[in-house]
C-alpha positions in Angstrom: -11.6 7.6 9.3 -14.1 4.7 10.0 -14.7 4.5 6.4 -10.9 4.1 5.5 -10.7 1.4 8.1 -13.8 -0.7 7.2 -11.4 -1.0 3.5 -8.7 -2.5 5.1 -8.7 -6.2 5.7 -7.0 -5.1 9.1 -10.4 -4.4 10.6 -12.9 -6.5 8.6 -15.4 -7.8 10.8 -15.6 -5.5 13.9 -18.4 -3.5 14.4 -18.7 0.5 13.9 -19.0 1.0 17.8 -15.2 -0.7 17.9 -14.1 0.8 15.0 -15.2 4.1 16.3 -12.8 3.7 19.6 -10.0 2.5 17.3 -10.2 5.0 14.9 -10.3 7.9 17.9 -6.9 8.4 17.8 -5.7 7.6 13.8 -5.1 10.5 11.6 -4.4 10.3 8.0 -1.1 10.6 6.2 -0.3 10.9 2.7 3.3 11.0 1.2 4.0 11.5 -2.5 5.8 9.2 -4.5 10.0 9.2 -3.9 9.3 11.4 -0.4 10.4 9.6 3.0 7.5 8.7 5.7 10.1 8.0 8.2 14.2 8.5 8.4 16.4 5.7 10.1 16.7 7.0 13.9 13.9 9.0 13.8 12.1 8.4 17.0 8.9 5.3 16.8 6.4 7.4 17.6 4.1 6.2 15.2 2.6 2.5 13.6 1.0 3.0 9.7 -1.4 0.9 8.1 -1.0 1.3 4.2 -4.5 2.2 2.9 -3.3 2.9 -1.2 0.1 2.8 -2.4 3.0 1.4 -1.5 6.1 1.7 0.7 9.7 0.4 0.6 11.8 0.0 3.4 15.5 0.8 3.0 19.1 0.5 4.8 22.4 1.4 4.2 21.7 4.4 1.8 24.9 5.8 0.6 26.5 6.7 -2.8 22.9 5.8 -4.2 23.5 2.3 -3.3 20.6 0.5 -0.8 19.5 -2.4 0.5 15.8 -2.7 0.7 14.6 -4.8 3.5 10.8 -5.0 2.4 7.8 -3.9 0.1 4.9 -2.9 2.1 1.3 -2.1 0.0 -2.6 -2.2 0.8 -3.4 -3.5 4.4 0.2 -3.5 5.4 1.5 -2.8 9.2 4.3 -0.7 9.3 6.9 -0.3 12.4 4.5 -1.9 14.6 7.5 -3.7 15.5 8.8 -0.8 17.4 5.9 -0.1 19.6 6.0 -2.1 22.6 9.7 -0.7 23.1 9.9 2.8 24.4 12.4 4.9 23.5 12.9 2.7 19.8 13.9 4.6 17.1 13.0 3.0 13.4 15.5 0.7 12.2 15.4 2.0 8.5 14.0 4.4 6.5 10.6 4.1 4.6 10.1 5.7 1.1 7.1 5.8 -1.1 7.2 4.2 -4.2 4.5 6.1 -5.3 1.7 8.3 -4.5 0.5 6.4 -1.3 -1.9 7.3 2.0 -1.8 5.4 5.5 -3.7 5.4 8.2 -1.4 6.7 11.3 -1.2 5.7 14.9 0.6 6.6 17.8 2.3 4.2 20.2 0.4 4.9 23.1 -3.1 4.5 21.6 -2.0 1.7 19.6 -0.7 0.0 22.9 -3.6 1.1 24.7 -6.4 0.6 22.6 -5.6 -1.6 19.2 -3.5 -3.9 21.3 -6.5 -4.0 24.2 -9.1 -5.0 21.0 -9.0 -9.3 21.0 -9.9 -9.5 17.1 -7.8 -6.6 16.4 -4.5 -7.7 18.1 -5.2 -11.1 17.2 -4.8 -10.3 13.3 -1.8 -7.8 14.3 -0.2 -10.6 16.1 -0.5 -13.0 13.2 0.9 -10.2 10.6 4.2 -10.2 13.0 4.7 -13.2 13.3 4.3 -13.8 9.1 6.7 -10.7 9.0 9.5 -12.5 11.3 9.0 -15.9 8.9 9.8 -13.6 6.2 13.2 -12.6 7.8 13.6 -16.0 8.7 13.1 -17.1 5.2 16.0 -14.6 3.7 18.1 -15.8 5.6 17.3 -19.6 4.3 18.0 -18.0 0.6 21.7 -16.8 1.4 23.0 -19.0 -0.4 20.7 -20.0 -3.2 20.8 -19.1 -6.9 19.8 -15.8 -7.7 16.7 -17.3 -9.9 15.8 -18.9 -6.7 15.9 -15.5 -4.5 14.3 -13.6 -7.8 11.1 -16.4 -8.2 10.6 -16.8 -4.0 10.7 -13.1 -3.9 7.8 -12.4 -6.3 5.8 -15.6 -5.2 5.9 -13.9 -1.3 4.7 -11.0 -2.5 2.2 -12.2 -4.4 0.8 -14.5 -1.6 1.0 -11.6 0.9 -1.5 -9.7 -0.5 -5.5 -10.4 -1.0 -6.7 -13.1 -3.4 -8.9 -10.6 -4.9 -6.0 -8.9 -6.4 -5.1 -11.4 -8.6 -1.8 -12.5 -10.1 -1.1 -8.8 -10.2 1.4 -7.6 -7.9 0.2 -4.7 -6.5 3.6 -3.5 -5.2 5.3 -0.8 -8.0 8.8 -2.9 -9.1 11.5 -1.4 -10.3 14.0 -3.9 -11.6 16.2 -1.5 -9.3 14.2 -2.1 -6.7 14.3 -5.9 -7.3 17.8 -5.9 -7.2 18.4 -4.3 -4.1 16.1 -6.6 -2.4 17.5 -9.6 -3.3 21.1 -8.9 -3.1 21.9 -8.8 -7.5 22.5 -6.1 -10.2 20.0 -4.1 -12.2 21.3 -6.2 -15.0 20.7 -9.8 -13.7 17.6 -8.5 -12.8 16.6 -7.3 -16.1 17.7 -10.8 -18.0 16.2 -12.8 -15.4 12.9 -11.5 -15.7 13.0 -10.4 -19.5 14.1 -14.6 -20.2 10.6 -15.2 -18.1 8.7 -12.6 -19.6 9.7 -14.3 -23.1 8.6 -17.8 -21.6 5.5 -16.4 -20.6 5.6 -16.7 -17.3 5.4 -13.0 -16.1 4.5 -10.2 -18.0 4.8 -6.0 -16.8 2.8 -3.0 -17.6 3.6 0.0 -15.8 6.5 -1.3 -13.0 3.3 -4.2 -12.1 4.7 -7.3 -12.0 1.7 -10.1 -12.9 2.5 -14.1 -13.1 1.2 -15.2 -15.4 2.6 -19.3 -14.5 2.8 -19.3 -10.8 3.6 -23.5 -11.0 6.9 -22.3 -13.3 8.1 -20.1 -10.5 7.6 -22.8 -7.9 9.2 -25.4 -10.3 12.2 -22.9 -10.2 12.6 -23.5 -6.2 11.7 -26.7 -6.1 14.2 -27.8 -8.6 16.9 -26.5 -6.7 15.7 -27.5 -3.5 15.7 -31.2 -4.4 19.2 -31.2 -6.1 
């Protein structure tokens, strides 16, 4: 387990005796891809940190129709929200998108012992805080073009995950999935990003999503913005 931590950005720079207390009480889950990690109401027992893979994070599942509330991929916390609250329940449900392995905590030792760690809390603090800016952020895109939600979407995601990555987004995309996190239909979706793909400025292999022209996807918020 001390190996799997010392990969995640998470824990870079604290020592093996730390990482030995903080890995004490992590086990290792894997979930294949299209399986649930977590259902919403199921009892908060538990904070994961995505090691490989990626997670989506759905409401309002009904008739096949959801709303996905975020992407989560390599180094990402998830529910950590819930931890400090006893009694929470998780507020949605969490699906891999593929074949995809975490690192698993319970509430107590993660209250006791990552949350007692100075580096360690530090860095879980800051990824909250980016996490409620993101909320925040939606919010801000209401009422903006769907262009707009489709380019800010794939810049954040891009910028949330580690320079060494790339352009490539490491999240697996489904125009589906797309679409149900920004509020559009598969369809829009599809012309949207096949009109970019034809201007060059994305391309996809294998539901990855790389820009290719990361200025042309800002130029598509900022000319809105300024009108």
């Amino acid at each position: 387990m001390i190996a799997k931590l010392k990969s995640l950005d998470l824990f870079a720079g604290i020592g093996d005796s730390d990482l030995k207390v903080l890995s004490k009480d992590c086990t290792w889950q894997t979930v294949t891809a299209g399986k649930k990690l977590f259902n919403k109401g199921d009892p908060a027992d538990y904070t994961y940190v995505v090691h490989y893979g990626s997670i989506k994070l759905v409401q309002n599942i009904r008739d096949d129709i959801e709303t996905v509330i975020n992407f989560f991929s390599k180094n990402s916390l998830i529910g950590a929200m819930m931890m400090t609250k006893e009694n929470s329940v998780y507020p949605a449900t969490a699906i891999a998108l593929e074949d995809s392995g975490l690192v698993k905590v319970s509430r107590a030792a993660y209250v006791r012992t990552w949350m007692s760690h100075p580096e360690l809390s530090k860095k879980i603090r800051a990824a909250l805080t980016d996490r409620f800016l993101d909320l925040q952020r939606d919010r801000s895109l209401v009422r903006m073009p769907m262009q707009d939600k489709v380019a800010d979407f794939l810049l954040r995601a891009l910028e949330s995950q580690p320079e060494s990555f790339g352009n490539r987004i490491s999240v697996r995309l489904t125009r589906q999935d797309i679409a149900n996190r920004v509020g559009a239909t598969v369809e829009t979706i599809i012309r949207i990003l096949s009109e970019w793909t034809k201007k060059g400025y994305i391309s996809t292999h294998e539901h990855r999503i790389e820009i290719l022209n990361v200025n042309a996807l800002k130029k598509i918020l900022h000319a809105d913005s300024e009108q």
